[in-house]
TORTIVEX-379849 format. One line per 4 residues: number of its first residue (from 1); their letters; for each residue x, y, z of N, C-alpha, C, O. Coordinates in steps of 0.05 Angstrom, whole numbers, padded with zeros to 5 digits, m for minus. Example, Ala and Ser with C-alpha at 12.3 -4.5 7.8 and 13.67 -1.06 7.14 Angstrom:
# residues 2
1) AS) 00264/m00114/00156/00246/m00090/00156/00264/m00066/00156/00285/m00066/00169  00257/m00045/00142/00273/m00021/00143/00258/00001/00157/00268/00023/00161
This chain:
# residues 69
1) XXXX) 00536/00254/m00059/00534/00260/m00031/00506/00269/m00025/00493/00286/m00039  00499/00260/m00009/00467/00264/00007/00456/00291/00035/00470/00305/00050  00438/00289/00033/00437/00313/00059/00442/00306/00079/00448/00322/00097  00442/00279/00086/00431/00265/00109/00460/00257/00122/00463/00247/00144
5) XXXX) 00480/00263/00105/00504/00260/00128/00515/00267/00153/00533/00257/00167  00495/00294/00156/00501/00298/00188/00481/00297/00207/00476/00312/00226  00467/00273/00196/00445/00269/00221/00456/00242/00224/00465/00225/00208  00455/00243/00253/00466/00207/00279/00448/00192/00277/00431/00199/00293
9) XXXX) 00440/00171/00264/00414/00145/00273/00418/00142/00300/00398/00133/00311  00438/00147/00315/00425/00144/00337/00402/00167/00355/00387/00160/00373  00405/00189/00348/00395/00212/00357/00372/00218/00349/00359/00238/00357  00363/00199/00330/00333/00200/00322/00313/00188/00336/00316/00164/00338
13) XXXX) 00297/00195/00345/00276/00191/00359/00250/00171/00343/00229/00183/00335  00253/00142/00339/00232/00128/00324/00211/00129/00343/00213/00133/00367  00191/00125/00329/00165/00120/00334/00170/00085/00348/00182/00069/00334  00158/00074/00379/00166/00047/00392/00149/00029/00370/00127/00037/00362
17) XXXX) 00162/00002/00362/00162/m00011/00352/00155/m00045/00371/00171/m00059/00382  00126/m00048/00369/00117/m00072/00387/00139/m00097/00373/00132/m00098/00349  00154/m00109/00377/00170/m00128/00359/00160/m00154/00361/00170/m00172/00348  00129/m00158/00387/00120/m00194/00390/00093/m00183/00378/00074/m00198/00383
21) XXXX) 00089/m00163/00365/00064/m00164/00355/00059/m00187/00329/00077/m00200/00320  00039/m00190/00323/00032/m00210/00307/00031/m00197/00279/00020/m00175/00281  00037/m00202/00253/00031/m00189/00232/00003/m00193/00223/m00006/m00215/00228  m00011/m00176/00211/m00040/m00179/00202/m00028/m00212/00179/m00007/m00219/00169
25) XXXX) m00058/m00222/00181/m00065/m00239/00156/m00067/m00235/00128/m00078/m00214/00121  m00059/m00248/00112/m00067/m00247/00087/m00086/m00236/00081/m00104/m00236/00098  m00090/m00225/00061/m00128/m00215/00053/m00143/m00242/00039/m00134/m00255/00021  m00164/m00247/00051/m00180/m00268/00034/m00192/m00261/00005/m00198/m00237/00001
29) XXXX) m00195/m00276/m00011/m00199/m00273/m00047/m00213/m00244/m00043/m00205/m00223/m00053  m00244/m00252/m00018/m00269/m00227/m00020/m00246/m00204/m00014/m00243/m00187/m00031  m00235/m00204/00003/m00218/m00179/00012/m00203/m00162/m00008/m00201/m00137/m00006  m00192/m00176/m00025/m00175/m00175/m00049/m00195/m00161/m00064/m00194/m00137/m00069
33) XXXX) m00213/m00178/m00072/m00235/m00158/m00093/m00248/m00143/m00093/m00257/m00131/m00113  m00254/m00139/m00067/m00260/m00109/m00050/m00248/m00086/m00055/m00255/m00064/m00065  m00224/m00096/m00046/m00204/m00078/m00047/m00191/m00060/m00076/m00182/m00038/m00080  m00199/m00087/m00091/m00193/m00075/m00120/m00213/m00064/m00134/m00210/m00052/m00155
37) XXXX) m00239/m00071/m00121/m00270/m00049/m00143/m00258/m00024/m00126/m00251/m00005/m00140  m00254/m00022/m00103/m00245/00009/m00088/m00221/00027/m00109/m00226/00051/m00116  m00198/00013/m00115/m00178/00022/m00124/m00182/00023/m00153/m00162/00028/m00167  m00209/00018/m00167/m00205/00007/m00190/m00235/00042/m00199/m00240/00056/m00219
41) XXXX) m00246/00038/m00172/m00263/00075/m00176/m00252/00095/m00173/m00260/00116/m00182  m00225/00090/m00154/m00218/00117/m00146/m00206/00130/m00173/m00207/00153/m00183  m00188/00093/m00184/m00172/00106/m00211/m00186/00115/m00233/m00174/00129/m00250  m00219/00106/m00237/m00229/00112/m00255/m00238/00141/m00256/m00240/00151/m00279
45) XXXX) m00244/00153/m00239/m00248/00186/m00232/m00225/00200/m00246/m00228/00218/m00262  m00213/00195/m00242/m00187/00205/m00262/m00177/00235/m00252/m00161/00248/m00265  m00192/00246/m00225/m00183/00275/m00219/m00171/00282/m00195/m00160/00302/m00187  m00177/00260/m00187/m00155/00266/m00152/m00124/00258/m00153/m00117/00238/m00164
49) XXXX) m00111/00273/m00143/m00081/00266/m00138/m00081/00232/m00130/m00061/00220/m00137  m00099/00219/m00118/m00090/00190/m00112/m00093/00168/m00140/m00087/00145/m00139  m00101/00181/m00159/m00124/00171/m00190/m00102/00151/m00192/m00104/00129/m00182  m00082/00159/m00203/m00051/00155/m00219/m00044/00123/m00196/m00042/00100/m00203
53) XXXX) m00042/00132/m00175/m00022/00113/m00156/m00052/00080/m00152/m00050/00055/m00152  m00077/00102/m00151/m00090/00074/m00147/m00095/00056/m00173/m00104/00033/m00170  m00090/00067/m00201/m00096/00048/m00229/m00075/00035/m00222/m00078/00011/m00227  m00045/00043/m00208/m00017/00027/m00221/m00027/00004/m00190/m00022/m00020/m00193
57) XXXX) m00039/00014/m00163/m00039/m00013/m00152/m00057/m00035/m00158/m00050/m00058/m00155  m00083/m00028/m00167/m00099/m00041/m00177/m00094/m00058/m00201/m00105/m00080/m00204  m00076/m00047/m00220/m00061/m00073/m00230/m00044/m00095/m00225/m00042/m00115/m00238  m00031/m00086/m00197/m00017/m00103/m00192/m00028/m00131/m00173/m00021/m00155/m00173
61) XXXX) m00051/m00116/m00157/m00058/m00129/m00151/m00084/m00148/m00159/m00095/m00166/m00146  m00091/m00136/m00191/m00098/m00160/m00214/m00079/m00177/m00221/m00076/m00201/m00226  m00068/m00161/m00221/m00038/m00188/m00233/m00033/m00213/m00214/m00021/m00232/m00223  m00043/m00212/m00181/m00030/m00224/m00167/m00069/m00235/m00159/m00073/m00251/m00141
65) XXXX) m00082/m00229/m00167/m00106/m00256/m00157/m00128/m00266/m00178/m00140/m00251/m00194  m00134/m00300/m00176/m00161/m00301/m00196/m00180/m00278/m00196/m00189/m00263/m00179  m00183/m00284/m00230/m00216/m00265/m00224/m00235/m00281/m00216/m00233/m00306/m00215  m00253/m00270/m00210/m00288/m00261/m00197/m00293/m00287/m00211/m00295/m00309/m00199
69) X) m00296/m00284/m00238/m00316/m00296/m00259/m00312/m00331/m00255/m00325/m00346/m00268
């Protein structure tokens, strides 16, 4: 059993949700590899609370594009 059984989904107050908005695009390769020298310094610092979460995305998102070379 959970905490959350006596709260109503309806009585919650969401944040409005545009529903004809357009979803962003894909990231292009450069975007990708951008993105991963960024995630690939933060994790190498090794001392901030984000260190941990950005090595595990930065692999994944090696795992998911060619390299550079």
């Amino acid at each position: 059993m959970d905490d959350y059984e006596h709260l109503d989904p309806d009585g919650i107050d969401f944040a409005p949700v545009d529903r004809t908005a357009e979803r962003l695009a894909l990231l292009t390769l450069e975007e990708a590899h951008d993105l991963l020298r960024l995630l690939l310094a933060i994790a190498q610092e090794g001392e901030g609370p984000l260190s941990p979460e950005a090595g595990r995305l930065a692999k994944e998102i090696a795992a998911r594009i060619p390299s550079e070379n």
